[in-house]
N, C-alpha and C positions, 0 to 999 in steps of 0.2 A: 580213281578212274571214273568218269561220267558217263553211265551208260549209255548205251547205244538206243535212240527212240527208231518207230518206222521212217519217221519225218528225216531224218538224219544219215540213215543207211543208204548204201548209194553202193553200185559195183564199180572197181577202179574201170574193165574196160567200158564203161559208159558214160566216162566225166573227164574231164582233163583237171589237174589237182592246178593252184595258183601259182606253184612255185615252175609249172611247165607251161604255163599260159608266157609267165612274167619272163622266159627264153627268147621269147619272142617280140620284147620289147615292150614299151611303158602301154596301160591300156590309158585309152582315152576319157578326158571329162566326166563326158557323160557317161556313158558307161559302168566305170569307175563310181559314181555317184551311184547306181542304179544295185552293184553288187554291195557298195558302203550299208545301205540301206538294209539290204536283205542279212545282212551278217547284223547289225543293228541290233534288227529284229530277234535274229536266233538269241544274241547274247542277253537278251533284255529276256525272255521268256528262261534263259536259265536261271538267272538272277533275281527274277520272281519265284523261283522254285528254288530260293533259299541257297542257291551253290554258286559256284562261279567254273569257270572254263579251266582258266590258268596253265594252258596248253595251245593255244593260239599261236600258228603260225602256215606261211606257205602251205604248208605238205599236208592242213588237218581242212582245207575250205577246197571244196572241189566245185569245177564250172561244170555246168549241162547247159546248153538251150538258153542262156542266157541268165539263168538260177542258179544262184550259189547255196549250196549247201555246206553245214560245219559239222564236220567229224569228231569225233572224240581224240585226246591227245594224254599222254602221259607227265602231268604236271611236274615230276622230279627228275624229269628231262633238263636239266637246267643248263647243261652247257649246251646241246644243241638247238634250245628254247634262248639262249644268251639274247641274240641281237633282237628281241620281241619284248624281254622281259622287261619291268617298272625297277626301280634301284633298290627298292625295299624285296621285293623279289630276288634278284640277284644277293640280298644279304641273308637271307634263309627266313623269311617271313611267308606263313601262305597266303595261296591265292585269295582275292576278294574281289568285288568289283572294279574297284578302283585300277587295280594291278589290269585287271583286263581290258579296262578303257587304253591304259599306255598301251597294252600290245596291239589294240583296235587301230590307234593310230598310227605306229610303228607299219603298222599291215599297209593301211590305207595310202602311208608314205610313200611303198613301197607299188604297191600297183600305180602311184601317177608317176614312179621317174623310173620306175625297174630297175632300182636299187633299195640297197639295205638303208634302214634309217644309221645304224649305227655297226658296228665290227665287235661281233665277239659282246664279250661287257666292256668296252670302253664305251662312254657318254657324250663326244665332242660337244662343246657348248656352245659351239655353232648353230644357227638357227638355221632352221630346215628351209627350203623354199621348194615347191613343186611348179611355180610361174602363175597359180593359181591363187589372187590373197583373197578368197573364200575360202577355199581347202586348206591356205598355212595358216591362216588363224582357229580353225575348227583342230586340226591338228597342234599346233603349237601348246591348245587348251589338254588336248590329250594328254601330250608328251611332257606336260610340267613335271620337274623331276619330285617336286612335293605330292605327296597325294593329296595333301588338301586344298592345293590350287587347281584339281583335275575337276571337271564334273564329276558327280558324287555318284550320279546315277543312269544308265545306259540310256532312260526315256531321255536326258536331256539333251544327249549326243543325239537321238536320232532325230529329235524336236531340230536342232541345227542343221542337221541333212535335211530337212524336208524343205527350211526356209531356204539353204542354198538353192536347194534344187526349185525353189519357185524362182526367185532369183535366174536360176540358169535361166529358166521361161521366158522369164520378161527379156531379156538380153537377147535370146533367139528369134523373137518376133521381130515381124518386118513392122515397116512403120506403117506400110496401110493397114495391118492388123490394129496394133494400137490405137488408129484414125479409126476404124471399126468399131472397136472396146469402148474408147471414149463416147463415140456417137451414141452406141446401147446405151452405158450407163446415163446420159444424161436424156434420151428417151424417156428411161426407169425411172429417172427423176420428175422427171414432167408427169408421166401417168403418176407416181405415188401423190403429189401435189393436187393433184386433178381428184383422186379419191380423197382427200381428207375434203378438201373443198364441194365434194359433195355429199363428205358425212354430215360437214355442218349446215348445208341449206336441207338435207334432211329432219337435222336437231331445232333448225328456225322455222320451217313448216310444222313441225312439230306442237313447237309452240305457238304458231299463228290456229293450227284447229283448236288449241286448249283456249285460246281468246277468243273465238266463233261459238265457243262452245256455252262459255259464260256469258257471251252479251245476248245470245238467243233467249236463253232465262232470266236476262234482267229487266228490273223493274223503277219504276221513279226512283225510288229509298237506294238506285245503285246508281244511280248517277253518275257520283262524282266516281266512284270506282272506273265506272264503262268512260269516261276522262280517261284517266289512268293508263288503260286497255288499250285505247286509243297514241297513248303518248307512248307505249311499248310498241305497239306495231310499226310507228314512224322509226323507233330507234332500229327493229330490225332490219326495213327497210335501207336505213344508213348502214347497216352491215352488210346487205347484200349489196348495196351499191359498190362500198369498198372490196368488197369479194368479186365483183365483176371485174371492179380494176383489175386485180388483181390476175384474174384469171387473163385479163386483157395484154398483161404483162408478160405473164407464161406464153402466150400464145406467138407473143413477140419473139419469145427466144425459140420457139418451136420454127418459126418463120426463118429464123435466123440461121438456125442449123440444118433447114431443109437445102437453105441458099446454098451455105458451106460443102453441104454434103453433094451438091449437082455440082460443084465448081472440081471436085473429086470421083465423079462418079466412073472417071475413065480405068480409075488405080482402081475404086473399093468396088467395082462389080455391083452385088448385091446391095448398095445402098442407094439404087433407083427407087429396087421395091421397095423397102424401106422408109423412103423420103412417098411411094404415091400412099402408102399405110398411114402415113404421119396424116398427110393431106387429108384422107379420111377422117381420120380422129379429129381432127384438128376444125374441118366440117360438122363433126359429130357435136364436138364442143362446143359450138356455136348456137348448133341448133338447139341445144339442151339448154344453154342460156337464157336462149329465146324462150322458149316455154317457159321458164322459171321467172324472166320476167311479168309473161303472159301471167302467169300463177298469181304475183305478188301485186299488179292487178286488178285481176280478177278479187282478190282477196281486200284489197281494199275499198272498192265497189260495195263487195255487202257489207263491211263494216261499216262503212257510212250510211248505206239503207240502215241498215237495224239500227244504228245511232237514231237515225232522225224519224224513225219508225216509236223507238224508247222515247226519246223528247216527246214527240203527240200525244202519244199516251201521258206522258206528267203532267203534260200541259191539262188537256182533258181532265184530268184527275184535278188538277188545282181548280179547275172553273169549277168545279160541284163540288 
């Protein structure tokens, strides 16, 4: 017998038990999904604590409020546990996880059509169908009559419920949603591109003050170095060049999807504001360019003074 935790106790008149829900006909989808889940969980937390149910059925999971709670059951119940139990079960083997993943499914069966998966211990070898093939194949995996075809362990049954249940999500969304979703993510896209593109003219100014830095203390005998200096700065140069393109490109598609997004602005509502946001940034980028060019410049201005400021000086030097 498994006893009874606070979590688990429940008074009959404050719940309706599943087998008095399921009178009343098959629960819905979602729903259905929503208690799958909560019974999931209870079973997975007993089977971390070393035990198993092996009493699972109708009369032991009782509803409140839209929370299922699971009750303790008496596993040597076996004929009126019959149409719940795993085949290895039925042969006088005890309970394990395994065995309670079949009755998990069996249940689950059972709440989408409000019917028994099976009569008694007969096994029809008929395949189950709920009209649902998300739910018959997470079920089907249940009800393998091998245990070693079942999942092994209750986290992975409920790992499968959660991706149905995203699944449900996507299918439930309108398509302006989705026309929403898309638009974010490729928003996200743009600004992530946007930062990396300014880590690296970060990481290339970087490098343009460590070349300002050496040719202020260079001398004749560095000449040909401050050469060098000079042939690095052009190459960064060509890197920021290709970086504007670059960004020049982005901005196109940012341009692109402002268009898209006004041409829909009657369905998606809020991606007025969105597209005059965009505009902003998309401003903001511009102008940040612009000073970056302003920078790069500015920056090569005094590199060519302090060139030709280092030359006079050699020069100087050689005449004496």
């Amino acid at each position: 017998m498994i006893p009874v935790t606070t979590e688990q106790t429940i008074h009959a008149t404050e719940a309706q038990s599943l087998s008095q829900r399921l009178t009343m006909g098959r629960i819905p989808a979602p729903e259905a999904l929503r208690y799958a889940m909560q019974l999931g969980d209870a079973l997975r937390r007993i089977h971390e604590g070393g035990r198993a149910h092996g009493a699972i059925s109708p009369q032991v999971v009782h509803l409140l409020g839209g929370t299922l709670q699971l009750l303790p059951g008496d596993p040597a119940e076996t004929e009126t546990l019959a149409p719940y139990l795993a085949p290895e079960r039925l042969q006088g083997r005890e309970p394990d996880a395994c065995s309670d993943i079949y009755s998990f499914g069996a249940l689950l069966f059972e709440m989408l059509t409000a019917r028994p998966a099976f009569e008694g211990r007969s096994r029809d070898a008929q395949p189950l169908r709920t009209g649902h093939a998300g739910f018959d194949r997470l079920i089907a995996t249940c009800l393998c009559p091998e245990a070693s075809g079942r999942w092994q362990r209750m986290q992975q049954v409920t790992m499968e419920l959660k991706l149905l249940a995203a699944s449900e999500r996507r299918t439930e969304t309108s398509p302006a949603q989705r026309q929403e979703r898309r638009q974010e993510q490729f928003q996200e896209a743009m600004r992530e591109e946007l930062r990396q593109m300014e880590a690296r003219w970060a990481a290339r100014l970087e490098q343009q003050q460590q070349t300002l830095a050496y040719v202020s203390h260079a001398t004749a005998e560095d000449h040909a170095r401050l050469d060098e200096a000079s042939g690095n700065l052009n190459a960064v140069c060509a890197q920021l060049a290709d970086t504007e393109t670059r960004l020049a490109a982005a901005l196109e598609r940012i341009a692109s999807a402002e268009e898209a997004a006004c041409t829909t602005v009657d369905a998606l509502g809020g991606i007025a504001q969105t597209v005059k946001s965009q505009a902003n940034e998309t401003a903001g980028i511009r102008a940040a360019m612009a000073r970056t060019e302003d920078l790069v410049e500015r920056v090569v201005e005094a590199l060519e003074a302090l060139q030709n400021i280092v030359l006079d000086k050699a020069a100087e030097d050689s005449s004496l």
